[in-house]
Short mmCIF file of the C-alpha atoms (twelve columns), coordinates in Angstrom:
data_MODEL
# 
_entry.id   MODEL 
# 
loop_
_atom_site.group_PDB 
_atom_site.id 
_atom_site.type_symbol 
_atom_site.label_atom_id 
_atom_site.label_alt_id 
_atom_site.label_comp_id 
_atom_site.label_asym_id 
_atom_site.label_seq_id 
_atom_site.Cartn_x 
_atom_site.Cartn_y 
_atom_site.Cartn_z 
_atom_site.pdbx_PDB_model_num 
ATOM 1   C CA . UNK A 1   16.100  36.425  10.936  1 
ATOM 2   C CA . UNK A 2   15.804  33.850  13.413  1 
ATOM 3   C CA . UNK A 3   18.264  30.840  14.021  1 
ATOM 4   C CA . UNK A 4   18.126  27.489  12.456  1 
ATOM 5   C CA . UNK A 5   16.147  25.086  14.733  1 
ATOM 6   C CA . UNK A 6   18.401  22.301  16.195  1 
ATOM 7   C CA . UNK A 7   17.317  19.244  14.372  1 
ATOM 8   C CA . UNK A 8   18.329  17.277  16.861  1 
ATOM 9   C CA . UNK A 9   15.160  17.882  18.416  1 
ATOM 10  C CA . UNK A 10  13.148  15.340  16.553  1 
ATOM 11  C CA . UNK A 11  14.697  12.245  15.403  1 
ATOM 12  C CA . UNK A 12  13.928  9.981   12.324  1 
ATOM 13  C CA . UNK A 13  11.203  7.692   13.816  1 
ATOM 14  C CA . UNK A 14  9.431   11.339  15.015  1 
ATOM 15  C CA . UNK A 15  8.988   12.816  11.446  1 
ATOM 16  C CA . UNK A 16  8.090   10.181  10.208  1 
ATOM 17  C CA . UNK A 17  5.602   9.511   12.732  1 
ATOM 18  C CA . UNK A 18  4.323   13.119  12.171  1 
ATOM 19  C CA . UNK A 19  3.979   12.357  8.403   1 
ATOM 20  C CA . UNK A 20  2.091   9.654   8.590   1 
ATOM 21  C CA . UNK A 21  -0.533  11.797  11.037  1 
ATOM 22  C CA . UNK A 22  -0.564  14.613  8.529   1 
ATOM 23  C CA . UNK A 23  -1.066  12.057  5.888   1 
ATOM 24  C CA . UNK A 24  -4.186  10.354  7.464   1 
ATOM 25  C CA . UNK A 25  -5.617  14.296  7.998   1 
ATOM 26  C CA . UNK A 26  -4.434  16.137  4.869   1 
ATOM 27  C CA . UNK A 27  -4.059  13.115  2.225   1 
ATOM 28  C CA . UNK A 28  -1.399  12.733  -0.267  1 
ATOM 29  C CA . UNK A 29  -1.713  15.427  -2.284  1 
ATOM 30  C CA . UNK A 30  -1.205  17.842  0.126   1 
ATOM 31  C CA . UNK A 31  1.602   16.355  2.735   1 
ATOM 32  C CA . UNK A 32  4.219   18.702  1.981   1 
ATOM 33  C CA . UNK A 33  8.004   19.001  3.568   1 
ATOM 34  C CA . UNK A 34  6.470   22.342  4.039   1 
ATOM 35  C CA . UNK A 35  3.443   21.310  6.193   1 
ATOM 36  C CA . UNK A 36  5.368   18.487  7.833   1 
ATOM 37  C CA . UNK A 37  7.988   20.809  8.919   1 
ATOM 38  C CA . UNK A 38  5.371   23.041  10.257  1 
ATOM 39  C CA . UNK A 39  3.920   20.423  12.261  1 
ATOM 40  C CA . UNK A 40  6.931   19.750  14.109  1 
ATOM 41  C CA . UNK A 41  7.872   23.597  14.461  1 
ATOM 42  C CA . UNK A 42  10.766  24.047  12.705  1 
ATOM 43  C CA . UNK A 43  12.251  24.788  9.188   1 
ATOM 44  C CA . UNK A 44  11.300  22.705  6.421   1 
ATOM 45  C CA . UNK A 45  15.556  22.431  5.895   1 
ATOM 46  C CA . UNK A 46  15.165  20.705  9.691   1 
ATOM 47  C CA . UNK A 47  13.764  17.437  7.863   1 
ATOM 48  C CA . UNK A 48  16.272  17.057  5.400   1 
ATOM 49  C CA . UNK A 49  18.661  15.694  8.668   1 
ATOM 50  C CA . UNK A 50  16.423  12.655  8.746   1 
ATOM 51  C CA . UNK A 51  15.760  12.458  4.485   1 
ATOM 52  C CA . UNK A 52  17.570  13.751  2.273   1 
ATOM 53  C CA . UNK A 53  14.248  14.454  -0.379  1 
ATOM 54  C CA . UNK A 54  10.885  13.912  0.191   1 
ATOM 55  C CA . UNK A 55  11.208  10.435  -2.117  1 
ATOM 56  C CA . UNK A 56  13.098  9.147   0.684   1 
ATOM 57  C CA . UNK A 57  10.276  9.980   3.324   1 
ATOM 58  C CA . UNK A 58  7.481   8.681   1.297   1 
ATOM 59  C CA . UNK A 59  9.445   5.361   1.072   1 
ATOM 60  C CA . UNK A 60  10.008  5.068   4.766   1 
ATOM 61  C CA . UNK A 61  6.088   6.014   5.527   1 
ATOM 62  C CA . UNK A 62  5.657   3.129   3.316   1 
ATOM 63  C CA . UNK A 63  7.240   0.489   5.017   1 
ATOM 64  C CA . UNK A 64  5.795   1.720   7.959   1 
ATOM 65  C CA . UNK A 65  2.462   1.289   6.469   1 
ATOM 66  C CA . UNK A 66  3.494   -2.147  5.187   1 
ATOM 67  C CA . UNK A 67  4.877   -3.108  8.443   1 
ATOM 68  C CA . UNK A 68  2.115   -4.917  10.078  1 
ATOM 69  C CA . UNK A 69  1.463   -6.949  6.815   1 
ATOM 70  C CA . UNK A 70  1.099   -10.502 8.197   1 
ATOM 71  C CA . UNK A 71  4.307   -12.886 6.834   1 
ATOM 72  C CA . UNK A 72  4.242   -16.597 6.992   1 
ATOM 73  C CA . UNK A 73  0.595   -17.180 5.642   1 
ATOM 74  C CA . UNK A 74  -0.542  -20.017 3.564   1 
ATOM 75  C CA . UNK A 75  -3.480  -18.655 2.362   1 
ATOM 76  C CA . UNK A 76  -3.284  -16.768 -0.750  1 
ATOM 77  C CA . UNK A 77  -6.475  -14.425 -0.120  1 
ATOM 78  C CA . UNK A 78  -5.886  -13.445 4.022   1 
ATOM 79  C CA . UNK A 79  -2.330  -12.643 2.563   1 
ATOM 80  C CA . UNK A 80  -3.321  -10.360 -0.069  1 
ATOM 81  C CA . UNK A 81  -6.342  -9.024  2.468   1 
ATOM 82  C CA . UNK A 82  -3.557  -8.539  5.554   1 
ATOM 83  C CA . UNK A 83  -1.961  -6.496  2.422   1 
ATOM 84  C CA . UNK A 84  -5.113  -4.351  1.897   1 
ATOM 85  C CA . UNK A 85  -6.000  -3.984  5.442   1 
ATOM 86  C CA . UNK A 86  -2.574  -2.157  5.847   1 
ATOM 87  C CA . UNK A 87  -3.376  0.062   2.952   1 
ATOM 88  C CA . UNK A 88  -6.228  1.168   4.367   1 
ATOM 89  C CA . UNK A 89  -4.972  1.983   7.717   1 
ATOM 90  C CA . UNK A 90  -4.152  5.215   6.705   1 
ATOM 91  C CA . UNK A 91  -5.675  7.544   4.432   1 
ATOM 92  C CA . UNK A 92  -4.198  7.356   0.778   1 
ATOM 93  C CA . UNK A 93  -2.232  4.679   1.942   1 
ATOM 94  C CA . UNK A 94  -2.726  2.557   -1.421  1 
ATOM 95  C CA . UNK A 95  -1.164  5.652   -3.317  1 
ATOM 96  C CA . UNK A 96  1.573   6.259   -1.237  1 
ATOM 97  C CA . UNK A 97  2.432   2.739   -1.377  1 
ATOM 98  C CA . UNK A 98  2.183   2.174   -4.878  1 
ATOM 99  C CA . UNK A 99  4.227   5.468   -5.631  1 
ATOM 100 C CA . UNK A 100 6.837   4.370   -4.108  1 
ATOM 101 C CA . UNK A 101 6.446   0.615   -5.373  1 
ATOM 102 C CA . UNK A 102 6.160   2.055   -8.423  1 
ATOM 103 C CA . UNK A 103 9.868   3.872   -8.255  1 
ATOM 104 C CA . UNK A 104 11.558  1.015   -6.724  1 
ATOM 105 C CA . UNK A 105 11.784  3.048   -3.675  1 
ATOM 106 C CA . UNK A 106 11.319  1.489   0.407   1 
ATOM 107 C CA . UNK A 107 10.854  -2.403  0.905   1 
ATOM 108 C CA . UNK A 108 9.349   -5.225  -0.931  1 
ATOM 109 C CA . UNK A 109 7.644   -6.462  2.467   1 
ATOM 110 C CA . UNK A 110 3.952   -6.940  0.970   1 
ATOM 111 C CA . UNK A 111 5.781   -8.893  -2.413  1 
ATOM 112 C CA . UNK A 112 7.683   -10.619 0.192   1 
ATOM 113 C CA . UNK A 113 4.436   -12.064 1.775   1 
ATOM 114 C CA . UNK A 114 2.835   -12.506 -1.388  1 
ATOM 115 C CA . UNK A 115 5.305   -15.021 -2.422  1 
ATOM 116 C CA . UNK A 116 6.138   -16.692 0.457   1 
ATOM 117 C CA . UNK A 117 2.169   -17.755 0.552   1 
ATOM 118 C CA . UNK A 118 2.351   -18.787 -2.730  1 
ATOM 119 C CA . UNK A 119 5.398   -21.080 -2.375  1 
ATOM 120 C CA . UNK A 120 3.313   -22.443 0.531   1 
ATOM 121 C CA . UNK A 121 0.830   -23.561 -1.644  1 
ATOM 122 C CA . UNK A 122 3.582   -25.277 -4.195  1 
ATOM 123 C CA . UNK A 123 3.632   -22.500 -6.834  1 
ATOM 124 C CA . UNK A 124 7.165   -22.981 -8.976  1 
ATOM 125 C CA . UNK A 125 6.405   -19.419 -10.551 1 
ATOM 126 C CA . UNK A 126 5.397   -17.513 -7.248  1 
ATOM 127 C CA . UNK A 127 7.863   -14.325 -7.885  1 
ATOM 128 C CA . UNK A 128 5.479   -13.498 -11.105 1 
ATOM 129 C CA . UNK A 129 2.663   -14.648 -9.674  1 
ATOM 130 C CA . UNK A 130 3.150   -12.412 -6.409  1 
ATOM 131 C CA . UNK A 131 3.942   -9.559  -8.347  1 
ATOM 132 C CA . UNK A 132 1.083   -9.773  -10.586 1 
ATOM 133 C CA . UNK A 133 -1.257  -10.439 -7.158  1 
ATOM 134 C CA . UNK A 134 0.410   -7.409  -5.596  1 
ATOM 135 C CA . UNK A 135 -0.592  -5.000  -8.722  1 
ATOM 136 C CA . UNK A 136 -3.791  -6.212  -8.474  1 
ATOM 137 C CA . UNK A 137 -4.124  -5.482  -4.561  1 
ATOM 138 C CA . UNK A 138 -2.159  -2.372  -5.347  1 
ATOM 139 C CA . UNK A 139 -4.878  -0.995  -8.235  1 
ATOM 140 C CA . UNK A 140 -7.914  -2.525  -5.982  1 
ATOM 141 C CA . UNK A 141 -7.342  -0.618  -2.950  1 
ATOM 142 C CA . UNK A 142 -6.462  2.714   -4.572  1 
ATOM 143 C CA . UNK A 143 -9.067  2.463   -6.429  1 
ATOM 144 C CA . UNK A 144 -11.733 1.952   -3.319  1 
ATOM 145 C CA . UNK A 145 -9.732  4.567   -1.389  1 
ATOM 146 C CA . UNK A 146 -10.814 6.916   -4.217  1 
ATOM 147 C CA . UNK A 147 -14.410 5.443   -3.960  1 
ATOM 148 C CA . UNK A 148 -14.130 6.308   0.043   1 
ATOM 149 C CA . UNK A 149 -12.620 9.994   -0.623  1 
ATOM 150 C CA . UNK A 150 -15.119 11.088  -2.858  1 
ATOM 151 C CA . UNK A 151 -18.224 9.068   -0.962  1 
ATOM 152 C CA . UNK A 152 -16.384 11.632  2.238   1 
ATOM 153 C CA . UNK A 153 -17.068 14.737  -0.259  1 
ATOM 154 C CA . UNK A 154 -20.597 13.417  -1.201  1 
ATOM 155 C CA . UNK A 155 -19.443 12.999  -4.866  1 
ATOM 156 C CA . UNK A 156 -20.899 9.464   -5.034  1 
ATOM 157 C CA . UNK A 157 -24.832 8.637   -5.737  1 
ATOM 158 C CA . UNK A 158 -26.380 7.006   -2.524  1 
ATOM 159 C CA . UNK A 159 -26.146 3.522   -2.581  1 
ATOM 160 C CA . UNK A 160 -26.537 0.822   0.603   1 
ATOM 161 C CA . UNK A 161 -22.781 0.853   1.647   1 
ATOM 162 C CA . UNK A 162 -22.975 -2.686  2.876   1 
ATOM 163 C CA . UNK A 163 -23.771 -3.995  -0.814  1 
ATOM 164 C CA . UNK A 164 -21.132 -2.126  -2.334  1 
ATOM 165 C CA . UNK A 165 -18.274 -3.353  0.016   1 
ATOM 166 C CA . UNK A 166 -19.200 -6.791  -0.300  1 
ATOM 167 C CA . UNK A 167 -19.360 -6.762  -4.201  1 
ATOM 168 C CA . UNK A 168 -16.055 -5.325  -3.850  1 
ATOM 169 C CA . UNK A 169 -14.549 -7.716  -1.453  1 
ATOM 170 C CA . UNK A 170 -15.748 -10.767 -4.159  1 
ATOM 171 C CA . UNK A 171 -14.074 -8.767  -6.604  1 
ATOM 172 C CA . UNK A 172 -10.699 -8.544  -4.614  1 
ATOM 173 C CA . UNK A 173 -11.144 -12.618 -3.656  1 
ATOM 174 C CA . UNK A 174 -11.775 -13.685 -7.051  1 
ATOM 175 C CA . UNK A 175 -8.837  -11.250 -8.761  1 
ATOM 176 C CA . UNK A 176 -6.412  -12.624 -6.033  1 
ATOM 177 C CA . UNK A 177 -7.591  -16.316 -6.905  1 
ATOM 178 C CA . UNK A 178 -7.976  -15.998 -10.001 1 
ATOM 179 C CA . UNK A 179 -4.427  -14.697 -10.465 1 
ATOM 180 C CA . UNK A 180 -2.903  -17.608 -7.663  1 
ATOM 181 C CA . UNK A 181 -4.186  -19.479 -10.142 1 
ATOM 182 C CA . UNK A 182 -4.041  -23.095 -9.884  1 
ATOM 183 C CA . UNK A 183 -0.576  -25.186 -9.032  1 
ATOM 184 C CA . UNK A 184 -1.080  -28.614 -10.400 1 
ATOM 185 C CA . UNK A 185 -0.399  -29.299 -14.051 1 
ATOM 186 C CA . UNK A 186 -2.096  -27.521 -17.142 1 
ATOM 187 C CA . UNK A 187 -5.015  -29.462 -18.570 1 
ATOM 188 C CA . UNK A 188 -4.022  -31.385 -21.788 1 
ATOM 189 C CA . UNK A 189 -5.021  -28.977 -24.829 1 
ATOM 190 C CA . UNK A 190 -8.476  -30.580 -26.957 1 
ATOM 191 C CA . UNK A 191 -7.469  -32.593 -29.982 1 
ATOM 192 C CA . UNK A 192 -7.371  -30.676 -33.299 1 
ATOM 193 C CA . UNK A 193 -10.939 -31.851 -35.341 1 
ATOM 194 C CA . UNK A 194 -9.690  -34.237 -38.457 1 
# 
């Protein structure tokens, strides 16, 4: 049996950098401790230096992949688009992200942005509003990532690309604005009929 690698030889910001490769090659479903750990040449055990469970990695890749969401916007929509555009940076990127969203694991950075736009624009209830904006962009771009990784495996019918992405870029700006919502007072409810 052969020694232990020294786990010193990769640190933190290198597995998780490797992750995040194997990710964009292999997708979700099959990024593995396992396969990461093979990657890097050493024993899966090696990783668990750096994370102690796999829950742990995902939520760092995660904030990595929410990193470069813009912060200090105004604008509602090229918020919740900087928030997409990270998504999709890397394959599966939605799911990862809302996995770990979903268990209250890694960083609120995209919520973060989300409501800081909307208290921009003068909303008083822009901690709802953000989160129900950041479903939405969560749902929308897994959902086209899915589109993408079957259209990759020819499991789509042929359609002109350019028509689809831009009905579903009107659907992404009118969810997002439709969910901002407006900010000034409600409109004053029609009088009963006597």
């Amino acid at each position: 049996m052969s020694p232990e690698p020294n786990p010193a030889r990769h640190d933190r910001d290198s597995v998780a950098r490797s992750a995040l490769a194997l990710l964009d090659e292999v997708g979700l479903a099959d990024l593995s401790m396992r396969r990461i750990a093979a990657g890097l040449d050493v024993q899966p055990s090696a990783l668990y230096w750096h994370f102690a469970n796999k829950q742990q990695l995902l939520a760092d890749l995660a904030d990595r992949i929410t990193a470069s969401i813009p912060r200090g916007g105004t604008d509602i929509v090229a918020t919740a688009r900087g928030i997409r555009d990270a998504l999709f940076a890397y394959r599966d990127g939605a799911e990862l992200v809302l996995s770990t969203y979903a268990l209250q694991l890694g960083s609120s950075q995209a919520l973060t942005a989300l409501i800081d736009a909307l208290i921009a624009q003068g909303a008083s209830d822009a901690e709802d509003r953000g989160t129900a904006i950041l479903h939405f962009v969560l749902g929308h771009a897994t959902l086209v990532q899915q589109r993408m990784h079957a259209d990759s495996h020819g499991a789509l019918p042929d359609t002109d690309d350019v028509d689809v992405t831009a009905g579903l870029d009107r659907v992404f700006d009118l969810g997002v604005t439709a969910l901002a919502g407006t900010f000034s007072a409600p409109a004053t409810p029609r009088r009963a009929r006597a």
